[in-house]
N, C-alpha and C positions, 0 to 999 in steps of 0.2 A: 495664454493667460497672463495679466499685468500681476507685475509686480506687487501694486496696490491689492490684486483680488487672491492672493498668495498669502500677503503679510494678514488679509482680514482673517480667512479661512482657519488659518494656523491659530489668532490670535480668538474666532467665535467660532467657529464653524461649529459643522454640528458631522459627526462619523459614526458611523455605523457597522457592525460586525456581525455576519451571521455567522455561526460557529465558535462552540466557544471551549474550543479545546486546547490542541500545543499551538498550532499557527495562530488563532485568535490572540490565545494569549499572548507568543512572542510577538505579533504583532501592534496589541494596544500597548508593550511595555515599550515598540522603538517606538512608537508615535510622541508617547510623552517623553522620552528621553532626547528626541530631536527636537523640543517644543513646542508637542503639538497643545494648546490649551483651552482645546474648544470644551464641547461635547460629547463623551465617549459611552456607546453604547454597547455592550454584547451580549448577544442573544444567544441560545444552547436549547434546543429541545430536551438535552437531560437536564437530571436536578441537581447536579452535583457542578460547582467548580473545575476548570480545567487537573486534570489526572493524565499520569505518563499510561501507554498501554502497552507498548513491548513487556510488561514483565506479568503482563496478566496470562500469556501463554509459556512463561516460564517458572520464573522462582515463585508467584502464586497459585496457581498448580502443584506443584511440590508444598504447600504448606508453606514457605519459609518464609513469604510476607504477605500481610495480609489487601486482599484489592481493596479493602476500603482505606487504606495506606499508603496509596498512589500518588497523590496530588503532588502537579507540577510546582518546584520553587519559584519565586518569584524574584525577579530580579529587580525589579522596583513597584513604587506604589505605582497604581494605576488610574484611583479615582473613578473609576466608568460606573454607571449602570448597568444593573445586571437584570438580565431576564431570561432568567435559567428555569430549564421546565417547561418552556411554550414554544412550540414550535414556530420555525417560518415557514409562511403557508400560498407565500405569490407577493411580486415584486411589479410595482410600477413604475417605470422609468422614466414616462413624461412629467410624472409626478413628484416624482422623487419617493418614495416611501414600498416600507416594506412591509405587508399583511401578516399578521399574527394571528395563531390558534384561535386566541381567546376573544379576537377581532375585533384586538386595537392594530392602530397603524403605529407607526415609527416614521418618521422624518430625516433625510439625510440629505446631508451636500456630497459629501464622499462614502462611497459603502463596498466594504470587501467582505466577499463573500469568499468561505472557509469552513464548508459546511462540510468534508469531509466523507468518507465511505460506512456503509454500514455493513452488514455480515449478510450475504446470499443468504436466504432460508429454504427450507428445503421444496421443492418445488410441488408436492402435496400437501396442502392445508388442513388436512384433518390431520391425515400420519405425523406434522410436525408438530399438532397439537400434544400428541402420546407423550404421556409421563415420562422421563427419561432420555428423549430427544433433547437436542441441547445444539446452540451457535454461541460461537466464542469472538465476541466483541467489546461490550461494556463492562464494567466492574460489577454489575451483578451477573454476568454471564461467568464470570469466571470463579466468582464467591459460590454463584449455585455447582457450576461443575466439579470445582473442589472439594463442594460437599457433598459430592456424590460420590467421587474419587475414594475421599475419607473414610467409606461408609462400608469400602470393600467389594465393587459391583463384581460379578461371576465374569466377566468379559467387557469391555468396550470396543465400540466398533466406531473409527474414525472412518468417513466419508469424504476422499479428496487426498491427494498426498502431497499438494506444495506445503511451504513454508512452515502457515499453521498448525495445517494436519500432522505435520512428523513433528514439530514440537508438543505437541500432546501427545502423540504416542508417545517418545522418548520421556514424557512424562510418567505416564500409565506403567512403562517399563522400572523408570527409577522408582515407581513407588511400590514395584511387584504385581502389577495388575497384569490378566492374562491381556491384549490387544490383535484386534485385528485392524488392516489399514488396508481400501480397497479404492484403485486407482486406474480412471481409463485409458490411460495411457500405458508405454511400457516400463513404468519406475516413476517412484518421487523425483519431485524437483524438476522433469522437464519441462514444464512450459518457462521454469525460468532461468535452468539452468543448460539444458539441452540433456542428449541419450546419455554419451559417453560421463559428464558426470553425475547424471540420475544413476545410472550403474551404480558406481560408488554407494548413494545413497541408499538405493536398494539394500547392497550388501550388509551396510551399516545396520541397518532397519532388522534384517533375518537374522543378523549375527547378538541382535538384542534381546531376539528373542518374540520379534513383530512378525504376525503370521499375513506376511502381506501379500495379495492379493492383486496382481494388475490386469491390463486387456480386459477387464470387466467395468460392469455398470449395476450399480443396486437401485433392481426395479421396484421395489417396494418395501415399505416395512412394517412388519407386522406390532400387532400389540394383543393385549391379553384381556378379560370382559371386565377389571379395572380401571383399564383404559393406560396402561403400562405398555410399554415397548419389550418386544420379547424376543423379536427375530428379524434378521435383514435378510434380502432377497435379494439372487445376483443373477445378472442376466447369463452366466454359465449353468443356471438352474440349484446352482448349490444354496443352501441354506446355513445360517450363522448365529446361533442363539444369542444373545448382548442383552445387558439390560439400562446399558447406556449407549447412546448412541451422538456422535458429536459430528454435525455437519459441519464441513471444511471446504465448500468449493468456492472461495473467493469473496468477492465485495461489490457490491453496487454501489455507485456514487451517486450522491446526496442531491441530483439537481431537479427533481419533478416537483416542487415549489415554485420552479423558473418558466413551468409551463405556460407557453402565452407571453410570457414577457418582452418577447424580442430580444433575447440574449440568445448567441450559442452555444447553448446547452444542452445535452444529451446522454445516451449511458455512458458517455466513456468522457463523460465532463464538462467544464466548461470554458470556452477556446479563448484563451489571450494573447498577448505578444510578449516579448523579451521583455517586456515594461511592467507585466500584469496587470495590464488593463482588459478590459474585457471585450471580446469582438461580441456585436450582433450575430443574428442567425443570416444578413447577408453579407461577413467579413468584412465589417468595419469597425473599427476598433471604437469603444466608447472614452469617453473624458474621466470620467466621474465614476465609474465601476472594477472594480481589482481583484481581481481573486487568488488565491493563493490554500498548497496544500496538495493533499491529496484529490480534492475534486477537479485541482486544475489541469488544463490540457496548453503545454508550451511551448513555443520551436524553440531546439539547442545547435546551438551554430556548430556545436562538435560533431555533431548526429545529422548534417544534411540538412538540418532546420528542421527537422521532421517535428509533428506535436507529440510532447514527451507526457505521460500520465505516470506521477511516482507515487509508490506508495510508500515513500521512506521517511523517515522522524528525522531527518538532518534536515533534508528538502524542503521538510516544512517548515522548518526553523527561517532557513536563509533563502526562502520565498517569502515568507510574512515578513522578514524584514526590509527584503528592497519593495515589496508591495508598500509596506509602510510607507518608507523613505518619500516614494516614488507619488503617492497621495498629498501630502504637502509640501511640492515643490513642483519652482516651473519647469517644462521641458528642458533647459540647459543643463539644470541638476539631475535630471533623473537617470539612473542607470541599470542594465540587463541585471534580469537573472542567469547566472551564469554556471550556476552550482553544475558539481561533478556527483551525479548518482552514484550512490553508496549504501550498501547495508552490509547487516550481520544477522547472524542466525548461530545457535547452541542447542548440536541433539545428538543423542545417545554418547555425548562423550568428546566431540568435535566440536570447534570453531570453526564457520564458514564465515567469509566475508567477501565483498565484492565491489568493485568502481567499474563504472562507465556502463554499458548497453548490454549484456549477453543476448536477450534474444535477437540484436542485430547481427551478432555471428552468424555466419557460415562455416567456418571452421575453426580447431580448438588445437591448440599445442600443447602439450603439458613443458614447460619450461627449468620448474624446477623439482625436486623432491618424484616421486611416483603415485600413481593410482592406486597403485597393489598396498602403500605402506599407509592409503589414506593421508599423506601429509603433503601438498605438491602447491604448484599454482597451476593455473590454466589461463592461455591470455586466448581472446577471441578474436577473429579476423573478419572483415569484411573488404570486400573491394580493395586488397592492397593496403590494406593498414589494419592499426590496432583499434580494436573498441571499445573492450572491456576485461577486464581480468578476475578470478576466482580463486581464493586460495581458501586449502584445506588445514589448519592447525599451522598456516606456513604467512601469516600477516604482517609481517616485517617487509614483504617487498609488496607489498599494496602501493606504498608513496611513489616508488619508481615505477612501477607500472603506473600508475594516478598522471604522472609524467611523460611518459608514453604517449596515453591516449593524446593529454591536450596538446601532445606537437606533432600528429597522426603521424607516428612512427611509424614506417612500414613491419606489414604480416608478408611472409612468415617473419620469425624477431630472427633479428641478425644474431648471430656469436660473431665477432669480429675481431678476437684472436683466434680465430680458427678460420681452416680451409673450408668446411664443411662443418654442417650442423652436426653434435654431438649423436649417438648410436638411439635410434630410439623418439629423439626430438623432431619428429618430422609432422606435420599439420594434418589432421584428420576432419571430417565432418565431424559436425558438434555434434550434430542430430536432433535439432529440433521440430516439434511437429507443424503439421499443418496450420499456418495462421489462421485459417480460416473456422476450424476444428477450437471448443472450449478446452482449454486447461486449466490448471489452479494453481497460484502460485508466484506466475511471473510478478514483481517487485515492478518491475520495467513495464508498460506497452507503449507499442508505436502506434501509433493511430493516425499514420497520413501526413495530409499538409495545409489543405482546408478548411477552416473554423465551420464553415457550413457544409461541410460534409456528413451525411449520416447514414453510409450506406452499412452499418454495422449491425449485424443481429444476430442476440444468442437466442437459443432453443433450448430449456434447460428441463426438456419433457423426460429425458433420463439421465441418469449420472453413472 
């Protein structure tokens, strides 16, 4: 691209934004903060202005703020058009333009798409209909379940046990509510965190007071001739009286709008490069298309180049920004995304946090602190080095593991004032399940190395 068609675009162009949540947002604030001074659109199927959602499964839950009191700060003006409330509905690439609900088009020179994940629903369409069922995503997902919370329910019954699901229990707990949490795996937190510290969480979870429930699957759920949820059903035959019930298994991403379009898009996202441009469905990367966010699927040079799919609020941040960057200007300037995965999680009483891959381990050290006290780190190995680390109420050495990973420190971790590793420090399988097998939870997946690959398929006929 010339110079001249750089300096036009920056100074008329015309951009484009599906998604208009944190990435969109941070996204249109670096555009104009790098000079972008065309045209700026973003489009949002909700009606609301971009809003933070980490705290709609915590501190709004507990009452103490309210979801309609979310909304992301802005770091500067933006100037764009907004077209909030209308979905995008199909993308034409030869054309340039992107198909809306209400079926008008949109027109683009550059268009990042940022469309984000939405909440699995439950896989029976009548029974999800039942009073009282409930998915925790949007700000009224969490405004209605609060008030249901409020309201005193005889039991709730959480469905799923990653990330989400125990921060709503851990809610239900602080607020006195009785809870059950039913999990097909052997403990929360596996699929993202592995067995040995799903254990941990388990314990956390019983010790709260969570009547949890794993190695099952709820086949059905009943409701009452109001058309109210009354009872869950588990494939151990046991029955569960609840009159709330909150599905938790995970997130589908935002790409069946892309159907057709000749992008590679799929459930598990849509496939760009280190650049965030976006590949076709034959892996080639396009000009003029960037994605960024949680729908995107990325190789990370720290992880094998593998395509990395995050569900993290940093990731999106500092993907919408070099996507930004990366949309006006020419190939010389543009630079990777290079971000190190990261989250955090708050339940029954703990801080978890974590950098780099865990389900790329193989195996787990506990390094510092112990299991038994709940306070520890855990670093994960693969192939002779480090990958990712996990600590319990123990966040202080995050940076240096953070440090670790990107200079692929060898696993197991050295002590190296010592002859041998301390009593106890010795490498164990992490114990993660079957890839192949659904979980809930994982923050992290891997998903290959192929933008046109799509040999992935869930079956979500029971949970």
């Amino acid at each position: 691209m010339s110079a001249d068609h750089v300096e036009r675009l920056r100074r008329e162009g015309r951009i484009v934004i599906v998604g208009a949540s944190l990435a969109g947002l941070r996204a249109a604030e670096t555009l104009r903060a790098e000079g972008f001074a065309g045209e700026l659109t973003l489009i949002g199927d909700e009606p609301h202005e971009p809003y933070d959602r980490p705290p709609l499964s915590k501190s709004a839950l507990l009452g103490m703020a309210s979801p309609h009191r979310t909304e992301l700060p802005r770091r500067r003006e933006i100037d764009a058009k907004w077209r909030l409330g209308t979905a995008a509905t199909g993308l034409d690439l030869a054309a340039k333009r992107v198909r809306l609900a209400d079926g008008d088009e949109v027109e683009y020179d550059r268009l990042l798409i940022a469309t984000g994940v939405r909440a699995r629903p439950w896989f029976n369409a009548e029974e999800a209909r039942l009073d009282g069922v409930c998915v925790l995503r949007t700000r009224e997902d969490a405004a209605g379940l609060e008030r249901r919370l409020r309201a005193g329910p005889r039991r709730v019954f959480v469905i799923g046990a990653g990330f989400a699901g125990s921060e709503v229990a851990s809610a239900c707990r602080e607020r006195g509510l009785p809870v059950t949490m039913a999990e097909r795996a052997g403990a929360p937190l596996v699929g993202a965190l592995g067995g040995v510290v799903g254990a941990v969480a388990a314990d956390l979870a019983t010790e709260h007071g969570v009547d949890l429930r794993t190695h099952v699957t709820v086949t059905a759920l009943e409701g009452d001739t109001a058309g109210r949820v009354r009872a869950v059903h588990l494939s151990d035959e046991s029955v569960v009286e609840a009159d709330v019930v909150v599905v938790s298994l995970g997130s589908l991403r935002n790409t069946e709008w892309l159907t057709g379009s000749g992008l590679g898009a799929g459930p598990r996202g849509v496939a760009c490069d280190a650049g965030c441009r976006a590949f076709d469905f034959r892996g080639i990367v396009t000009d003029d298309v960037f994605v960024a966010g949680d729908v995107a699927r990325s190789p990370h040079a720290l992880f094998g180049y593998q395509f990395l799919s995050l569900e993290h609020w940093g990731n999106a941040v500092a993907q919408a920004e070099t996507a930004a960057h990366n949309m006006i200007c020419d190939g010389a300037d543009r630079r990777p995304h290079l971000w190190m995965p990261a989250f955090w999680s708050s339940m029954f009483g703990v801080n978890i946090k974590s950098v780099g891959v865990p389900p790329m381990g193989d195996q787990l050290m506990i390094t510092q602190g112990s299991l038994a006290e709940r306070r520890f780190v855990g670093v994960y190995g693969h192939q002779g080095r480090v990958v990712a680390a996990v600590t319990f109420d123990n966040a202080r050495w995050l940076e240096f593991y953070q440090r670790q990973i990107e200079r692929g420190a060898p696993f197991p971790v050295e002590y190296p004032t010592m002859d041998r590793r301390p009593e106890g420090r010795q490498p164990v399988p992490a114990g993660f399940p079957d890839p192949s097998l659904p979980t809930h939870g994982p923050m992290v997946t891997l998903s290959g190395y192929s933008p046109a690959d799509q040999q992935l398929v869930f079956h979500p006929s029971r949970h």
